[in-house]
C-alpha positions as CSV (number, residue, x, y, z in Angstrom):
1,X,-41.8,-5.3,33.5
2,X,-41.5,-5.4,29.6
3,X,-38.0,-4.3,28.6
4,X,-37.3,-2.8,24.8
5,X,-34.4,-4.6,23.8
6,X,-33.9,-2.0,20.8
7,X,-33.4,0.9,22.7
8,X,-29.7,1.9,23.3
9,X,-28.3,1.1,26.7
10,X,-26.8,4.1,28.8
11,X,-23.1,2.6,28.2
12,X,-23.3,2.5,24.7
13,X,-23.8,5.8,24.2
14,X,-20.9,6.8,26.5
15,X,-18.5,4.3,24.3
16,X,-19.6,6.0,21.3
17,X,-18.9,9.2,22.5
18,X,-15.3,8.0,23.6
19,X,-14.8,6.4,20.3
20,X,-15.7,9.7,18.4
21,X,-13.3,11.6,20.8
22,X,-10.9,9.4,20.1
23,X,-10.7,9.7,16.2
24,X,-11.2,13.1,16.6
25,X,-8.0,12.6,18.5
26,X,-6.3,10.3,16.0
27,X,-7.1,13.0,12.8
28,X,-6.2,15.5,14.3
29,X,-2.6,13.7,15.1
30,X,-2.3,12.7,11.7
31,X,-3.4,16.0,10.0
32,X,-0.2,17.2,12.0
33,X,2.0,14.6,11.0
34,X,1.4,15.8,7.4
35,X,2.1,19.0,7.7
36,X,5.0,18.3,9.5
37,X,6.2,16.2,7.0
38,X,5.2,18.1,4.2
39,X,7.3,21.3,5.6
40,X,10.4,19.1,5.9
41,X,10.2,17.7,2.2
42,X,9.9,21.6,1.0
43,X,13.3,22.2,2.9
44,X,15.1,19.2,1.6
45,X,13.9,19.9,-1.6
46,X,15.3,23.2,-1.6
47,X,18.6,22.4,-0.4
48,X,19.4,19.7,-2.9
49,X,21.2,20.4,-5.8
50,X,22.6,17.6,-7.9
51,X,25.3,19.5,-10.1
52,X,26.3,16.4,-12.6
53,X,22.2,16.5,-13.5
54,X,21.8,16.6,-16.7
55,X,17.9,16.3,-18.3
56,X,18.2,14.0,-21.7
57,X,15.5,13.8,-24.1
58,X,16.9,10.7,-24.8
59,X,14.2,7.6,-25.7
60,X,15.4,4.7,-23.5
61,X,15.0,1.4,-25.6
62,X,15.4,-2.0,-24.7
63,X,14.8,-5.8,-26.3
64,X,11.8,-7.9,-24.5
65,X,11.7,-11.7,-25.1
66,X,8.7,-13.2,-25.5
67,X,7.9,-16.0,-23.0
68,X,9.9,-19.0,-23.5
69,X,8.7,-22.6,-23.5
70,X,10.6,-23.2,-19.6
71,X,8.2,-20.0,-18.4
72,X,5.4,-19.1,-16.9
73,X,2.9,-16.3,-15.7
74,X,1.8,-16.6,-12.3
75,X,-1.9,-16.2,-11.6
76,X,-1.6,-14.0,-8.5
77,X,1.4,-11.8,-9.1
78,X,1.3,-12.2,-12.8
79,X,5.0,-12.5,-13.3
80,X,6.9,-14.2,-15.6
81,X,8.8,-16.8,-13.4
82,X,10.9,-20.4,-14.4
83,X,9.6,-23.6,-14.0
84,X,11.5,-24.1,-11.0
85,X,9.6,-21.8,-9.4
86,X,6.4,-22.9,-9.9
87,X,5.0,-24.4,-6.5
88,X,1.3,-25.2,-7.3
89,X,0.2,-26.5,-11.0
90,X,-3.7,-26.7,-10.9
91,X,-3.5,-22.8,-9.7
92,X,0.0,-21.7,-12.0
93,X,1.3,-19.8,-8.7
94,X,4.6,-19.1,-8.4
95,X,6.5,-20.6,-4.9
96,X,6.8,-16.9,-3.5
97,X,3.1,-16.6,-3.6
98,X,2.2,-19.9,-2.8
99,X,4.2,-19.3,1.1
């Protein structure tokens, strides 16, 4: 008896069914979780009040070194780090990327 191998068997379209339920499921969860969350931020937001606030249009300004000759700029999280950090120097990786 020739069998078509293409064809979809009877169990995988009750697992796709389940799977569909299932993130139906799992959306619907997390569309609830939002709201939920979103109404509690609206009533924490509207019960603080910082009284010492005060809004400055003040332009904060501050020095930046360049990079200096015992530095270096890491290749995967591109920050400046000392060369006692540097774990790996064919790649320039700093030793908290490199682990």
């Amino acid at each position: 008896m020739a069998r078509d191998f293409d064809a979809r068997r009877s169990t995988d379209v009750e697992e796709d069914e389940l799977q569909e339920q299932s993130l139906e499921t799992l959306k619907a969860q997390r569309a609830g979780a939002a709201a939920d969350l979103g109404d509690d931020m609206d009533a924490l937001e509207a019960e603080l009040d910082l009284p010492d606030a005060e809004v400055r249009d003040e332009e904060l300004s501050l020095r930046v070194l360049p990079r200096q000759a015992d530095e270096f700029t890491c290749t995967r999280c591109f920050l400046v780090q000392h060369r006692s950090q540097l774990a790996d120097v064919r790649h320039v990786v700093c030793s908290d990327c490199a682990a």
